[in-house]
VOVEXTI-438340 format. One record per residue (C-alpha): z, x, y. Coordinates in Angstrom, 1 decimal, padded with zeros to 4 digits, m for minus. Layout:
<kedrens>
kedren pz Z; px X; py Y .
...
</kedrens>
This chain:
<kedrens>
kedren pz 000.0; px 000.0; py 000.0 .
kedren pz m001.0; px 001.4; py 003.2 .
kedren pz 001.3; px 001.8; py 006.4 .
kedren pz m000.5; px m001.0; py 008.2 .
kedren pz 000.4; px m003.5; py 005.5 .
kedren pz 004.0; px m001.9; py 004.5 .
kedren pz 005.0; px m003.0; py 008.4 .
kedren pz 003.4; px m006.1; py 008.2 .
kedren pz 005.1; px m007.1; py 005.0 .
kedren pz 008.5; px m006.0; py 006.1 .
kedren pz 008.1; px m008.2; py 009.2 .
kedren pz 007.1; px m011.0; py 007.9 .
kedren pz 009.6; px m010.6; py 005.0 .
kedren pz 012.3; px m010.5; py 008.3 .
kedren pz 011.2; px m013.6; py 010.2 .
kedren pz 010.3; px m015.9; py 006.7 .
kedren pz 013.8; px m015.3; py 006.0 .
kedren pz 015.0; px m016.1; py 009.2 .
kedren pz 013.1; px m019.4; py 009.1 .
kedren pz 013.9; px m020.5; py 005.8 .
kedren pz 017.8; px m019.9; py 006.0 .
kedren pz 017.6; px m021.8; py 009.6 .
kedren pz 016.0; px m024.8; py 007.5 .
kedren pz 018.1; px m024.7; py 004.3 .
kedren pz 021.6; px m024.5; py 006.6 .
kedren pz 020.1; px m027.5; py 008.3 .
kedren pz 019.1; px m029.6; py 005.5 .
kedren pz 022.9; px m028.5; py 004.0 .
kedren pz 024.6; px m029.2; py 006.9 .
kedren pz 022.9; px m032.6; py 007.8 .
kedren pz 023.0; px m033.6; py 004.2 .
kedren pz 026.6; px m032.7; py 003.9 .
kedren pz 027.6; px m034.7; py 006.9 .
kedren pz 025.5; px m037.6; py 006.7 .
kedren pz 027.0; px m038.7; py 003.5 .
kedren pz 030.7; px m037.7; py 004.1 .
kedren pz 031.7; px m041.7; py 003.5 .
kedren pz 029.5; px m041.7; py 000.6 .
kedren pz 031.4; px m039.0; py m000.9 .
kedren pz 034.7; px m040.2; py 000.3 .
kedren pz 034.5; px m043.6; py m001.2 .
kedren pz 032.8; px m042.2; py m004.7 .
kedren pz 036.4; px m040.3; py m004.7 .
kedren pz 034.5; px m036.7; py m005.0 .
kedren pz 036.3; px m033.8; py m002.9 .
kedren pz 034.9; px m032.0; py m000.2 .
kedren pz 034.6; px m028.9; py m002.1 .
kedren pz 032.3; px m030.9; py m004.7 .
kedren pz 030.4; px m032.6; py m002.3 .
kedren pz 029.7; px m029.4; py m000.9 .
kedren pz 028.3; px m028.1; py m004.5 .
kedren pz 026.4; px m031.4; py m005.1 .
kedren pz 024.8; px m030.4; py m002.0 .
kedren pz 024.0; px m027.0; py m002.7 .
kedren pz 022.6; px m028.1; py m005.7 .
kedren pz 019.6; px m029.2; py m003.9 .
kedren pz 019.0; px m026.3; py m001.7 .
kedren pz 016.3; px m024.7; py m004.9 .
kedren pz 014.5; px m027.7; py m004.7 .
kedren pz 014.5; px m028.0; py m000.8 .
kedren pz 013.7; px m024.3; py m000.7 .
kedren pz 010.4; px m024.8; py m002.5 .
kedren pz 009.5; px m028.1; py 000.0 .
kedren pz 010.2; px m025.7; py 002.9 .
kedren pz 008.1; px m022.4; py 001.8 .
kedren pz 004.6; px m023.7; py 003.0 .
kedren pz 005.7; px m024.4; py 006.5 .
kedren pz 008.0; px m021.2; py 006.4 .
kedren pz 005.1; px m019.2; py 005.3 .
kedren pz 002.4; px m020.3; py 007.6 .
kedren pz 005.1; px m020.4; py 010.9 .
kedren pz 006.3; px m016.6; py 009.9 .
kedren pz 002.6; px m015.4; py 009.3 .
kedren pz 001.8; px m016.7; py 013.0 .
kedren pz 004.9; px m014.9; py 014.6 .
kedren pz 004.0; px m011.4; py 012.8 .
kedren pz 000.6; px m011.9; py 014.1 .
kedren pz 001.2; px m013.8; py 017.3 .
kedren pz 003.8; px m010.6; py 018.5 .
kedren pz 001.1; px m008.3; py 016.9 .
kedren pz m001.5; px m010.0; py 019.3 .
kedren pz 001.1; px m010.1; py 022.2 .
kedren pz 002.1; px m006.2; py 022.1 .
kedren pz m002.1; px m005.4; py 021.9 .
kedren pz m001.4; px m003.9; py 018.2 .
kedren pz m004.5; px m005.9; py 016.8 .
kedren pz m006.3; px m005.0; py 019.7 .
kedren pz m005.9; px m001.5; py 019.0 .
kedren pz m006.5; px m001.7; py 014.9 .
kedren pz m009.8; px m003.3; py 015.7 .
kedren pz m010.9; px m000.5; py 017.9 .
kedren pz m009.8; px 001.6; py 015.3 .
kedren pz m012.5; px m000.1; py 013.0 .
kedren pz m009.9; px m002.3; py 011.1 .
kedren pz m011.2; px m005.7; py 010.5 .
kedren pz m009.5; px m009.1; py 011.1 .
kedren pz m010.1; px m009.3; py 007.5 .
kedren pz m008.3; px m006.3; py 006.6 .
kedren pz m005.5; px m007.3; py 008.3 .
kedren pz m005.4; px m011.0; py 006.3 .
kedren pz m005.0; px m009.1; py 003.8 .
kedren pz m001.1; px m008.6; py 003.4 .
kedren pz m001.1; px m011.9; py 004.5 .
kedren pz m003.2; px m013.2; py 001.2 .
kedren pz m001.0; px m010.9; py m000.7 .
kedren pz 002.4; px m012.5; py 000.1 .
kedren pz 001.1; px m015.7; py m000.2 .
kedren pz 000.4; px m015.4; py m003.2 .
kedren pz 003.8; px m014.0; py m004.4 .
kedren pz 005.3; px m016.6; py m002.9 .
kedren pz 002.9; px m018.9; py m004.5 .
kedren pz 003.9; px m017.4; py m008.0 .
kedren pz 007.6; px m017.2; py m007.0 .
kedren pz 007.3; px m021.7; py m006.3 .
kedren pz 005.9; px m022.0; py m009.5 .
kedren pz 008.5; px m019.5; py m011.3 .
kedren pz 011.3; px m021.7; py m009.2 .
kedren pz 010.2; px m024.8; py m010.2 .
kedren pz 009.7; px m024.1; py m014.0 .
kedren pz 013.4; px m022.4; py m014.2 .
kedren pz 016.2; px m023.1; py m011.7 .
kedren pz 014.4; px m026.5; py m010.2 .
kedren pz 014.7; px m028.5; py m013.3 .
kedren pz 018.1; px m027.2; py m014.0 .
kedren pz 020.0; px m027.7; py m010.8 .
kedren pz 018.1; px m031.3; py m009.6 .
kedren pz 019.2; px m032.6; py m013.3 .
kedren pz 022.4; px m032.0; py m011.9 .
kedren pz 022.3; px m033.1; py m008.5 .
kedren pz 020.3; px m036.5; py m010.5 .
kedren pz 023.2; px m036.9; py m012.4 .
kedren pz 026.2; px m036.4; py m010.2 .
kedren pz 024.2; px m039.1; py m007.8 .
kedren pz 023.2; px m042.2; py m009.5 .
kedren pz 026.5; px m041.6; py m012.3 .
kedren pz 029.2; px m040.6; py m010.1 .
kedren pz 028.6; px m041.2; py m006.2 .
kedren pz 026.8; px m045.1; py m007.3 .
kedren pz 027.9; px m045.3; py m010.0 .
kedren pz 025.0; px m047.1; py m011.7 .
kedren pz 025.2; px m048.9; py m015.2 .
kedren pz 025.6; px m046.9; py m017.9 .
kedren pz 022.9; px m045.3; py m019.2 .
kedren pz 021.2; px m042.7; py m021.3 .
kedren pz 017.4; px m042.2; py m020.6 .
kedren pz 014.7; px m039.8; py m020.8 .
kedren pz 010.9; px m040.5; py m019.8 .
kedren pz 010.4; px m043.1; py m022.9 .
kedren pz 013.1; px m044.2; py m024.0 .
kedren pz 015.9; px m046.1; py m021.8 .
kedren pz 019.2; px m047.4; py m023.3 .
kedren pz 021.8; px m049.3; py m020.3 .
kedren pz 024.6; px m051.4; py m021.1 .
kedren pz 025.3; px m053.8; py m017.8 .
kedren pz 028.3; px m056.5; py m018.7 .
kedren pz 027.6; px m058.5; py m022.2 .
kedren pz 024.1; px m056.7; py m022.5 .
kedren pz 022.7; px m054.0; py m024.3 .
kedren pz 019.3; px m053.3; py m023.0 .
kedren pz 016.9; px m050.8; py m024.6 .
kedren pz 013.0; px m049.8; py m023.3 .
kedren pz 010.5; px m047.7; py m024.5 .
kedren pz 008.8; px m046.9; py m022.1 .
kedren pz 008.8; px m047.5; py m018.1 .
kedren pz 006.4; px m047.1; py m015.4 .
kedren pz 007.5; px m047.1; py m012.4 .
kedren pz 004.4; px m047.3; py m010.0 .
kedren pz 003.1; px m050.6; py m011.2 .
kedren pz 007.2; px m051.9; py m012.3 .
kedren pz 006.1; px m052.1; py m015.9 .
kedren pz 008.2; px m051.8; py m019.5 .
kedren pz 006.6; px m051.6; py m023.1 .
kedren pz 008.9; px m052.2; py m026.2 .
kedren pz 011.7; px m054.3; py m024.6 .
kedren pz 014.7; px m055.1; py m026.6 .
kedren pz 017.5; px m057.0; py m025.4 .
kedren pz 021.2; px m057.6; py m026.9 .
kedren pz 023.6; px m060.1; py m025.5 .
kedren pz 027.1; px m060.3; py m026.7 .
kedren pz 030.2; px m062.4; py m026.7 .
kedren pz 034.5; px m061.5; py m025.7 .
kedren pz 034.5; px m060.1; py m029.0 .
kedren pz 031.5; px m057.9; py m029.3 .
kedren pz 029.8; px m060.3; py m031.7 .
kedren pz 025.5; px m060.8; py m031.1 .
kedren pz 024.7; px m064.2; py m029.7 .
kedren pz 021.5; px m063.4; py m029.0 .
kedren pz 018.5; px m060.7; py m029.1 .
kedren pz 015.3; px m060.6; py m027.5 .
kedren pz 012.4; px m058.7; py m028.0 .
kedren pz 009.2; px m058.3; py m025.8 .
kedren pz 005.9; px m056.3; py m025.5 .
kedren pz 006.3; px m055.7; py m022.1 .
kedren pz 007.4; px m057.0; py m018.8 .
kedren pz 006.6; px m056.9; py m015.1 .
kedren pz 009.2; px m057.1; py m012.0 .
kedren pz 007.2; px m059.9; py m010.0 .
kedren pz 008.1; px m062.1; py m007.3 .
kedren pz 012.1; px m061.2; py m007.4 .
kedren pz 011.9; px m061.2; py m011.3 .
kedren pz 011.6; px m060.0; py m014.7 .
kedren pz 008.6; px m061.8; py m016.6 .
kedren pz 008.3; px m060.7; py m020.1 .
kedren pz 005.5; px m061.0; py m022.6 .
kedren pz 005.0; px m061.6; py m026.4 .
kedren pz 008.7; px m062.1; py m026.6 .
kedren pz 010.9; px m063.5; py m029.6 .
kedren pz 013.9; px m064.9; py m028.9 .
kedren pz 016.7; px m064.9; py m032.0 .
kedren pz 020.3; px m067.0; py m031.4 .
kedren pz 023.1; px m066.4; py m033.3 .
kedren pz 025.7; px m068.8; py m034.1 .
kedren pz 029.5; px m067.6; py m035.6 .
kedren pz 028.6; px m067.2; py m039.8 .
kedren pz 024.6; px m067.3; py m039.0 .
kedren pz 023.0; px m063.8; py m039.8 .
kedren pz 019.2; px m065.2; py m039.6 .
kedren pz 019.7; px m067.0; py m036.0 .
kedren pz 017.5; px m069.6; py m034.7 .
kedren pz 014.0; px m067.9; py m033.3 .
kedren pz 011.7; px m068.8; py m031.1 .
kedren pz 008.5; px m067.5; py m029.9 .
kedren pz 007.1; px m067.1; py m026.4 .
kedren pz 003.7; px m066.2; py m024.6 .
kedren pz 005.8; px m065.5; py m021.5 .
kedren pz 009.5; px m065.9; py m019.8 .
kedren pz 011.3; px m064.9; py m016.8 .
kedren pz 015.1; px m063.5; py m018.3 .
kedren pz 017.7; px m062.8; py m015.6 .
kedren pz 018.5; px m059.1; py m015.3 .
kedren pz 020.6; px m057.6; py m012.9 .
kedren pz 018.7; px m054.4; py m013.0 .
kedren pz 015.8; px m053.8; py m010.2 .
kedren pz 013.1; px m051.7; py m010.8 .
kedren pz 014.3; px m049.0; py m008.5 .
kedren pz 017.2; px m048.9; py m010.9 .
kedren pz 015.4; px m047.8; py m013.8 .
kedren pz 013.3; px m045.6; py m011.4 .
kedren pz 016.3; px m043.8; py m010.4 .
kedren pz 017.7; px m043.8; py m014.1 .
kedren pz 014.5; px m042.2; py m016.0 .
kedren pz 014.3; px m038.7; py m015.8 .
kedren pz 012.6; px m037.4; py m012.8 .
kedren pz 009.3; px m034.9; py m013.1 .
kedren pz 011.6; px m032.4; py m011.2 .
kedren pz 013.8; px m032.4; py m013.5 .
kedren pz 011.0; px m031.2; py m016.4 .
kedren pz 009.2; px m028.0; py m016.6 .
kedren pz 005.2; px m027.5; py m016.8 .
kedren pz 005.3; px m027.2; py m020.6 .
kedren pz 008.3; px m030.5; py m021.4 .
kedren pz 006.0; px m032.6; py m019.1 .
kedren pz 002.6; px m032.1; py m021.2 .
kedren pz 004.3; px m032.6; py m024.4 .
kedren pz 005.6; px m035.6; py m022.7 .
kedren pz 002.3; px m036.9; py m021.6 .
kedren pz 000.6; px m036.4; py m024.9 .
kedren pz 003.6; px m038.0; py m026.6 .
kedren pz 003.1; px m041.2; py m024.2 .
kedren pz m000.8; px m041.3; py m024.8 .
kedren pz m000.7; px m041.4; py m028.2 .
kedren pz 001.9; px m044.3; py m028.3 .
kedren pz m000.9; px m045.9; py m026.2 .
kedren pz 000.5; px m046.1; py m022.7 .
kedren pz m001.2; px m045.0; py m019.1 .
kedren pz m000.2; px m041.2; py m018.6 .
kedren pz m002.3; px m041.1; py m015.2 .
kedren pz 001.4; px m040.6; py m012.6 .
kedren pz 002.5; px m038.0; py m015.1 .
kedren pz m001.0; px m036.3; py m014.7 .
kedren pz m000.7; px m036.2; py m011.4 .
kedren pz 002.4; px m035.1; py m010.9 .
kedren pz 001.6; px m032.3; py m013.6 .
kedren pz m001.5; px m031.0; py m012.3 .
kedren pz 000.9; px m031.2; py m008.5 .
kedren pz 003.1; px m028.6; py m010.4 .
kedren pz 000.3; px m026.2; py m009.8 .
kedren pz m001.7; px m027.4; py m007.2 .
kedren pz 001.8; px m027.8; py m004.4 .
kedren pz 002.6; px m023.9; py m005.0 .
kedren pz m001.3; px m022.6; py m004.0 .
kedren pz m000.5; px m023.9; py m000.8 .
kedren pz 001.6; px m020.9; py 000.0 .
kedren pz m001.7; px m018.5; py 000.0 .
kedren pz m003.9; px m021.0; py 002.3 .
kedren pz m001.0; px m021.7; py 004.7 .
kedren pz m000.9; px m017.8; py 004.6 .
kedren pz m004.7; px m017.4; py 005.6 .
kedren pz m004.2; px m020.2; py 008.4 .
kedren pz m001.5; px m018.7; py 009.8 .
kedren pz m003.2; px m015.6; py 010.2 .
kedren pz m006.4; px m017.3; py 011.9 .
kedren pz m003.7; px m018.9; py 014.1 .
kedren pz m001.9; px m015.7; py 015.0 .
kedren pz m004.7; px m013.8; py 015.5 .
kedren pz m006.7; px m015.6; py 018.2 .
kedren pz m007.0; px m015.2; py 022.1 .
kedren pz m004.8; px m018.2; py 023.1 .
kedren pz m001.9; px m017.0; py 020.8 .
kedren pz m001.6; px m013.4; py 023.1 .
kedren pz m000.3; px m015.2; py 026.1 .
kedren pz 001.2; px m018.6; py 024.5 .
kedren pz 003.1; px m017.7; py 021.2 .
kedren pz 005.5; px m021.3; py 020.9 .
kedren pz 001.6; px m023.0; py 021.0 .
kedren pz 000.9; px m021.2; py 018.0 .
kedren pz 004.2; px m022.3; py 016.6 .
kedren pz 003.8; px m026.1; py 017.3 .
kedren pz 000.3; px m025.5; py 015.8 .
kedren pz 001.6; px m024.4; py 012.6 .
kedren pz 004.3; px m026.9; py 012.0 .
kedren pz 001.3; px m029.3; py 012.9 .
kedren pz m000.5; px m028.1; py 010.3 .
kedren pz 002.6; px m028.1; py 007.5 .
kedren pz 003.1; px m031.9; py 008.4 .
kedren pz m000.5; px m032.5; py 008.3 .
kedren pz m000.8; px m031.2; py 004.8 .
kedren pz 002.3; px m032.7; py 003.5 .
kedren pz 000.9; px m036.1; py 004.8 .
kedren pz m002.7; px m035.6; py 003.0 .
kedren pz m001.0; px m034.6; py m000.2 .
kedren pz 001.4; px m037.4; py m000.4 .
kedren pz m001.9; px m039.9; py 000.6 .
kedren pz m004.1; px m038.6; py m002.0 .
kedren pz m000.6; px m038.2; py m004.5 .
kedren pz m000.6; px m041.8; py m004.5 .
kedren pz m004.0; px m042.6; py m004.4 .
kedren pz m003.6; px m040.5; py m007.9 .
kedren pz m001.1; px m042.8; py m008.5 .
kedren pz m002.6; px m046.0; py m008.2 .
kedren pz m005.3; px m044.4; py m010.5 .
kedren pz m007.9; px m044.9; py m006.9 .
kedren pz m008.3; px m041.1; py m007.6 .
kedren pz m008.7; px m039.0; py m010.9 .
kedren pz m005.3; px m037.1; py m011.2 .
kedren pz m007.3; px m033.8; py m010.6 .
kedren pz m008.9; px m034.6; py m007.2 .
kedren pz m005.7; px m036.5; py m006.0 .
kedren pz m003.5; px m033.2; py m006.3 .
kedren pz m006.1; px m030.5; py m005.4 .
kedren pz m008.4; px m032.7; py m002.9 .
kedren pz m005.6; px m031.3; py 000.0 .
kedren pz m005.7; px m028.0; py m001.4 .
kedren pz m009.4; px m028.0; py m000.7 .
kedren pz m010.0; px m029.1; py 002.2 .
kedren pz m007.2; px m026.9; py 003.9 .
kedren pz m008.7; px m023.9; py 002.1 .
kedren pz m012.4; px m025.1; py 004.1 .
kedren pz m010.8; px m025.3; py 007.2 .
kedren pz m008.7; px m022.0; py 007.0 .
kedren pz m011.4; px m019.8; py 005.8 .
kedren pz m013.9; px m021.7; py 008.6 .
kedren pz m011.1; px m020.8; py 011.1 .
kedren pz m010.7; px m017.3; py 010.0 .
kedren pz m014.6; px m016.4; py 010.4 .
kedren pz m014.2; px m018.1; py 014.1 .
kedren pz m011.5; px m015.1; py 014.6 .
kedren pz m013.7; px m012.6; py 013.4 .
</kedrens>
């Protein structure tokens, strides 16, 4: 590594760590104090509250590396611009292109290293945080559930689904088991599936079996379609299932193949897979448009512009992603385009801005 890039790298090392601690300590101490009552009335201590918090910061630190990249690439070359040190390596014969380089470089370690985090600690310490917030600070029904298979006991009923998605409210393989004061069946239901609609739960292909004290058959009954009361909302069991943050690269395709071959719609897992790859890339084109930033004219005399520029350009992305996301979805998109299609046209405009430098 040459001089040149040794002292760009240490600099942008300084001020991406300066940016990112600034944002973490602000997302810790705003998400500490904002739920103080919530904490208070779950019975958790401060000390705890403090590590449920911290929990998060992995997670939060990977949200906050695109914006932290492309704002600390525009300062390194912003100053660089300001002090006349590009000015000087281009009459030198150095290239803007040359001097991207360190900039492509770190982005993509850092794009590696947002991968790396999200297929080790992420998972691990958002489990956590998952767990300590819907079991202990709501407190919601008891429950044990992965991807496909949910099982929730609320008052006299014992609820078990197979599978739930939670984009279009949907379950597959519904089983239902009410009981009486003395933990005898009185009745079980069983269902295809069901849909949350209109305020409620319709299900269909269901069999209905009532038990009477000394009856082990029941009376059953068949139905096309009926609406059951359940106390349990679909953001419930969105909450309850486990999250894809929660599930490495490798635990989400097996899942995904598990759930196609059962016959349901994989298409939000596929998104949200290919996302595991296509959210970390960002780091190396936020890198090359912070350096097309930082490097032009305007930039020398009017560095907090190019700051507000790139922070424009963070939100702008995280907008484009999360609309084409759940366009991906809502299967409007194949799960491909919907999770690179922002990649790609960032990648256009950076390189388009870059050759405007030059």
């Amino acid at each position: 590594m040459s001089i040149i890039n040794r002292y760009w790298m240490v600099q942008f090392l300084r001020f991406f760590g300066i940016v990112q601690f600034i944002v973490l300590a602000i997302f810790v101490a705003v998400d500490y104090l904002t739920n103080l009552n919530k904490f208070f009335k779950a019975g958790i201590s401060l000390v705890d509250a403090l590590g449920y918090v911290l929990l998060k910061t992995p997670f939060m630190f990977v949200q906050f590396t695109p914006a932290g990249v492309v704002l600390a690439v525009i300062v390194v070359f912003g100053l660089m611009n300001r002090n006349n040190e590009l000015l000087a390596l281009k009459a030198g014969g150095i290239s803007a292109y040359t001097l991207v380089t360190p900039a492509v470089v770190a982005g993509i370690l850092l794009s590696v290293s947002m991968f790396f985090l999200g297929e080790t600690v992420v998972p691990v310490t958002m489990a956590k945080a998952n767990y300590i917030k819907y079991s202990v600070i709501k407190k919601k029904h008891q429950v044990h559930a992965t991807r496909e298979n949910i099982w929730i006991k609320s008052d006299d009923t014992i609820a078990h689904f197979k599978f739930f998605n939670p984009v279009d409210q949907t379950l597959s393989g519904v089983s239902l088991t009410r009981m009486d004061d003395h933990f005898r069946v009185v009745q079980r239901m069983d269902a295809r599936s069901g849909v949350y609609k209109e305020g409620q739960w319709h299900f269909f292909n269901m069999m209905v079996q009532d038990f009477s004290p000394g009856d082990d058959t029941g009376k059953v009954t068949l139905h096309d379609e009926k609406v059951v009361d359940m106390a349990l909302l679909p953001e419930d069991l969105g909450q309850m299932v486990k999250k894809t943050d929660e599930m490495r690269f490798v635990e989400l395709a097996a899942h995904i193949k598990k759930v196609e071959q059962e016959g349901y719609d994989a298409t939000t897992y596929r998104v949200d897979l290919l996302g595991k790859t296509a959210f970390p890339f960002i780091c190396l084109i936020m890198a090359i448009m912070g350096a097309a930033v930082g490097m032009r004219p305007k930039i020398k005399e009017n560095l907090p512009l190019g700051i507000v520029m790139g922070l424009g350009m963070a939100f702008l992305y995280w907008i484009l992603y999360s609309f084409t996301t759940s366009l991906g979805y809502g299967r409007m998109l194949p799960p491909f385009i919907s999770a690179w299609s922002a990649n790609f046209l960032f990648l256009c405009v950076a390189l388009f801005y870059l050759t405007r430098t030059e």
